[in-house]
C-alpha positions in Angstrom: -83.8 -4.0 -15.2 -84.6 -1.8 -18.3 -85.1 1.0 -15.9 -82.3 0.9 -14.1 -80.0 0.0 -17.6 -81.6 3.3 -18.9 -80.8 5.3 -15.8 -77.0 3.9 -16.1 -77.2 5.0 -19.4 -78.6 9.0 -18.7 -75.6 9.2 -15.6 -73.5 8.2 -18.4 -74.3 10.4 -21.1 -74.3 13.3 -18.6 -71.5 12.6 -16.9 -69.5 12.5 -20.6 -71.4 15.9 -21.5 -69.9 17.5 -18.7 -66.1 19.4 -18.7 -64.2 17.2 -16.7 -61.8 19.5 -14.4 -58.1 17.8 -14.3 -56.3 18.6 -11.5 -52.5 17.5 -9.9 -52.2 15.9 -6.8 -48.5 15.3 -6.2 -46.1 14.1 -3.0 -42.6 12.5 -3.1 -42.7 9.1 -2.1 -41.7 6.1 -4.4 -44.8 4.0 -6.2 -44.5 1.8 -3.5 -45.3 3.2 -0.9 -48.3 3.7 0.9 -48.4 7.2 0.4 -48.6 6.7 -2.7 -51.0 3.6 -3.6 -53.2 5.4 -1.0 -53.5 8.3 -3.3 -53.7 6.6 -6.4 -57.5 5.0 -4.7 -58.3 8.4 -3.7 -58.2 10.2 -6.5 -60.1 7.5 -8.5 -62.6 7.3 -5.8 -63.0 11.0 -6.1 -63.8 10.5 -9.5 -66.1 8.0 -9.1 -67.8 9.5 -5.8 -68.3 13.0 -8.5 -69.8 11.1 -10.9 -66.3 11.7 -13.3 -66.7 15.9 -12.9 -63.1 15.3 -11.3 -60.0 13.9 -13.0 -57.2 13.7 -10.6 -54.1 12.6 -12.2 -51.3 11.8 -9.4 -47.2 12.6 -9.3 -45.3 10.7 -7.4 -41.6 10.6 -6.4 -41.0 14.2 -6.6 -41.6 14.2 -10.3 -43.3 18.2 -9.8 -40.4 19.1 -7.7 -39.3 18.2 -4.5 -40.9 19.1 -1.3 -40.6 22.5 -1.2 -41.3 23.3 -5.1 -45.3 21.2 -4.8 -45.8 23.9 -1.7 -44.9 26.7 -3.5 -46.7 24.8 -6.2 -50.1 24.9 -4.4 -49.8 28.8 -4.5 -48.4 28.8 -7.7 -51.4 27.0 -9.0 -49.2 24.4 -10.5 -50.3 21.7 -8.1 -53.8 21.3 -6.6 -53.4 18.8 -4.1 -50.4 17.5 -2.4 -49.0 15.5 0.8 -46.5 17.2 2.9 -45.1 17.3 6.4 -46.1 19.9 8.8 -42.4 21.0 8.9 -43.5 22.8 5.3 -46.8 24.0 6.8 -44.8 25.6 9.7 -42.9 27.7 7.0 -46.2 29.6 6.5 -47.8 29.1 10.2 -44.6 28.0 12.5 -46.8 26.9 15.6 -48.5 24.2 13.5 -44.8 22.9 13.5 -44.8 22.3 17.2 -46.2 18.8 16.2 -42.7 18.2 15.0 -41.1 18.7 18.2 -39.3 16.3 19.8 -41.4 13.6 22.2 -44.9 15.9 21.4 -47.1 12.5 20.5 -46.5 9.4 22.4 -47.6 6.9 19.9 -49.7 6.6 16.7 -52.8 6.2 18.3 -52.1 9.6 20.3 -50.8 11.6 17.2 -54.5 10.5 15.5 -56.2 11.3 19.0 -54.9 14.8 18.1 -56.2 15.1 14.5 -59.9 15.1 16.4 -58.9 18.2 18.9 -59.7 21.3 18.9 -55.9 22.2 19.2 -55.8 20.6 15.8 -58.8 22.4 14.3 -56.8 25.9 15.7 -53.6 24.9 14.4 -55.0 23.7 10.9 -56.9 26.9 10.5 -54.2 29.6 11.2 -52.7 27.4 8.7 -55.2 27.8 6.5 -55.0 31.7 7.4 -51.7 32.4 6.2 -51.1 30.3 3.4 -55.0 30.0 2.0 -55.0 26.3 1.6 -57.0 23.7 3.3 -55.6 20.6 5.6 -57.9 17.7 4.5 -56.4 14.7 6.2 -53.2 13.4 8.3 -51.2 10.2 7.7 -48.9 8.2 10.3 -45.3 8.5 9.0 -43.6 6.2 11.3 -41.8 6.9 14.7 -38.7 8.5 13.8 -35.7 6.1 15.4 -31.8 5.7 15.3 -29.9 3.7 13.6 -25.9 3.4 14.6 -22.5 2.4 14.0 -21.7 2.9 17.7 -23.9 1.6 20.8 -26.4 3.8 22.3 -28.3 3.6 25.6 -28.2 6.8 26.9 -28.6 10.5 25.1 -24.9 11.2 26.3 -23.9 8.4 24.0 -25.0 10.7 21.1 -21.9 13.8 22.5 -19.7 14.0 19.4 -21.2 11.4 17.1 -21.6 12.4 13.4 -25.1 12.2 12.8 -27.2 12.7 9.5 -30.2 14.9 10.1 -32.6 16.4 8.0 -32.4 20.3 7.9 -35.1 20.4 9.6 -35.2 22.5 13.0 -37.5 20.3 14.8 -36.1 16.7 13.7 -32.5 18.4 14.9 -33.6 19.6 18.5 -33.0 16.0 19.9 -29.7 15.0 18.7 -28.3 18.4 19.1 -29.6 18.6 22.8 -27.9 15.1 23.2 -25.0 16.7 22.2 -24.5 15.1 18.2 -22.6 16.8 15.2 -25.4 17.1 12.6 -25.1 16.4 8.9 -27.7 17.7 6.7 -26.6 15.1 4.0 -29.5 14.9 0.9 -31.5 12.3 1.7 -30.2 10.4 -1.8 -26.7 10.3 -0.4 -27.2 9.0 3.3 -26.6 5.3 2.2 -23.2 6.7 0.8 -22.5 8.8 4.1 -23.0 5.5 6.4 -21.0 3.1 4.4 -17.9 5.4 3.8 -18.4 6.7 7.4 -18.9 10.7 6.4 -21.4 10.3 8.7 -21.6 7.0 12.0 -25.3 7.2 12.8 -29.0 8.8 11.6 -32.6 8.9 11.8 -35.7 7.9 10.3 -38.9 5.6 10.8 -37.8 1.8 10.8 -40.1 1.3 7.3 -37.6 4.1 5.8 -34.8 2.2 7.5 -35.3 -1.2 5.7 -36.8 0.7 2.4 -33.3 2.6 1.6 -31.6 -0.1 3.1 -29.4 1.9 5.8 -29.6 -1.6 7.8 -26.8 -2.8 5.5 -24.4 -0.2 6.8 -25.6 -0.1 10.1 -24.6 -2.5 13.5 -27.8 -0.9 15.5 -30.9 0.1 15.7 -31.9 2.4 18.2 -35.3 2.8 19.9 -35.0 6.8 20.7 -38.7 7.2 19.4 -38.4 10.9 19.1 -40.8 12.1 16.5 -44.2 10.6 15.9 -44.1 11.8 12.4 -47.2 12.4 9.9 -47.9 14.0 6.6 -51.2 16.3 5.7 -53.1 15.9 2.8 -53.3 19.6 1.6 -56.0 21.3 -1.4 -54.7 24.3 -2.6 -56.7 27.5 -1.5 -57.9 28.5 -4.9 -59.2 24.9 -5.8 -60.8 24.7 -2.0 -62.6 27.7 -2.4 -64.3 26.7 -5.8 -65.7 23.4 -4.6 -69.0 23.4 -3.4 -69.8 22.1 0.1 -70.9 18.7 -1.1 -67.4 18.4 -3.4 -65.6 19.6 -0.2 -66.9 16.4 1.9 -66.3 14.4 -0.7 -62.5 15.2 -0.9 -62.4 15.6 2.5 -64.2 12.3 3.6 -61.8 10.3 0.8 -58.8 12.0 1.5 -59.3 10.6 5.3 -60.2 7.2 4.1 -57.0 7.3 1.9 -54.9 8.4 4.9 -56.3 5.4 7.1 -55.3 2.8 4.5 -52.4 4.1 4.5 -51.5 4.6 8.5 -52.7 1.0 8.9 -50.4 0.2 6.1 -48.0 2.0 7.8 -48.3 0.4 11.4 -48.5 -3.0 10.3 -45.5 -2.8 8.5 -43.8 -1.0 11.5 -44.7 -4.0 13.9 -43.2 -6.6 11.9 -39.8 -4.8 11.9 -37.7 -5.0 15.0 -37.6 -8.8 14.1 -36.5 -8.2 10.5 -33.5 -6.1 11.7 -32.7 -8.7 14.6 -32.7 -11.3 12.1 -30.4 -9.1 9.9 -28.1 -9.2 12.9 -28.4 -5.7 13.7 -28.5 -4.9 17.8 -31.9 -3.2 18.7 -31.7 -1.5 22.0 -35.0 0.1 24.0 -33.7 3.2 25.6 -35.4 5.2 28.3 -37.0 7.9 26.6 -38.1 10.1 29.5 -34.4 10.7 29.9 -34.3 12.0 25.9 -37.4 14.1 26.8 -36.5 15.6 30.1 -33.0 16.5 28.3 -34.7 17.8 24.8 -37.3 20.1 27.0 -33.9 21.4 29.2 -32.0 22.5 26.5 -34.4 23.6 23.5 -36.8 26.2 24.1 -40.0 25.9 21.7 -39.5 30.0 20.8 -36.6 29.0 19.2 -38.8 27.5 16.5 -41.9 29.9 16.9 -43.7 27.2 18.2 -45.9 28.0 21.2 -45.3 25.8 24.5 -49.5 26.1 25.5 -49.7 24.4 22.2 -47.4 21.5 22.9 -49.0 21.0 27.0 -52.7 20.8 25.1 -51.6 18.5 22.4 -49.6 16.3 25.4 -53.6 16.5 27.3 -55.2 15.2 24.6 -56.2 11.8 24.9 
């Protein structure tokens, strides 16, 4: 016991005679969220895992900037970690977007199938090409649905309806091959839009749906299932390249843990929700997707996005 008290004590006294190296790991997501409680265990872990030779402090709800200002940021060297949607990635490697296209993953399980392929180890790295920093994990986001004012069964139903959707080229290639008017409305106002009718319908995962609360001024929820979405947990080049190979499996191996809590999170939440929204008295109405997909893939070529259609067929293979 003495022993292992004195060895305590020498980890200890090292560990405090160290410099500790701060670093920022930031995303936009409220405390809440899984996103975000997942982080706050990973970057403690990290520290603990390091023997404290890493203090990671973490940022949420875009309190560095919003999405596009904590990319920048990794460059900038004003973040060092960050989680972010492949839509951003794509701004510095487009065919890594093609993950974003509409229909690409069929479920969760798929889109985590793909995080082990080599079309995912090709994609991450001319990622990691252009923009120098370093893919470490990916999170389930949620399927992206729609929710209503107006009944929908088939994509025609969508011709003409005033439809809030990020401005975001992939997350607009369904509704605007189903023939919607698009509304890139700030996310902050959308609850607004819907209840003064700016805008009659919109899109998210149903654990967004119930968390901003668009069920209130909503009659019906829409199974489209059009986007398996995901976030990456991204290291900034500069930091990645400083860590030694044993720090690099480290964040690595707890970044992936992190991102399991929260997909699991994520799911289970998920499941419970088509009954929540029923019990709300909202209409939820399974659609026959194949007819989205077989209209998305008519009308929207994948060059309009610089994604790369091999890319999408390989990632549809994977199993």
């Amino acid at each position: 016991m003495v022993l292992a008290v004195s060895a305590a004590a020498m980890i200890a006294t090292a560990g405090a005679g160290m410099a500790q190296t701060k670093l920022k790991w930031a995303h936009v997501y409220e405390t809440s969220e899984p996103f975000h409680t997942a982080s706050v265990w990973a970057a403690q872990e990290i520290g603990k895992r390091t023997n404290g030779r890493y203090g990671i402090d973490v940022y949420p709800a875009s309190q560095l900037g919003k999405e596009a200002d904590i990319n920048q940021g990794l460059s900038l060297g004003s973040v060092d970690i960050i989680i972010s949607g492949s839509s951003f990635a794509a701004k510095s490697f487009p065919p890594i977007g093609v993950t974003y296209y509409p229909y690409t993953f069929r479920d969760a399980d798929h889109l985590l199938a793909y995080t082990k392929s080599d079309i995912f180890k090709e994609l991450t790295k001319g990622y990691e090409d252009k923009s120098g920093h370093h893919i470490v994990a990916v999170t389930y986001y949620g399927v992206r649905q729609t929710s209503s004012n107006k009944p929908i069964k088939t994509c025609a139903d969508l011709k003409g309806l005033k439809m809030r959707v990020p401005d975001v080229p992939a997350y607009l290639a369904m509704p605007r091959a189903c023939g919607a008017n698009t509304a890139p409305i700030a996310f902050a106002e959308v609850y607004l839009a819907l209840q003064n009718g700016t805008v009659e319908a919109q899109e998210n995962p149903l654990t967004t749906i119930e968390a901003k609360k668009f069920y209130e001024v909503q009659k019906h929820i829409v199974l489209t299932g059009h986007i398996v979405d995901h976030l990456n947990t991204v290291v900034a080049g500069a930091l990645w390249k400083k860590l030694s190979d044993e720090d690099k499996k480290t964040f690595t191996d707890v970044a992936q843990e992190a991102a399991a809590k929260a997909t699991a999170e994520i799911k289970q939440n998920e499941a419970k929700l088509v009954a929540f929204f029923k019990e709300k008295g909202l209409t939820v109405t399974e659609v026959d997707k194949s007819e989205f997909r077989d209209t998305v893939l008519k009308n929207v070529a994948f060059e309009t996005f610089g994604y790369r259609k091999a890319d999408w067929e390989r990632i549809q293979a994977v199993k």
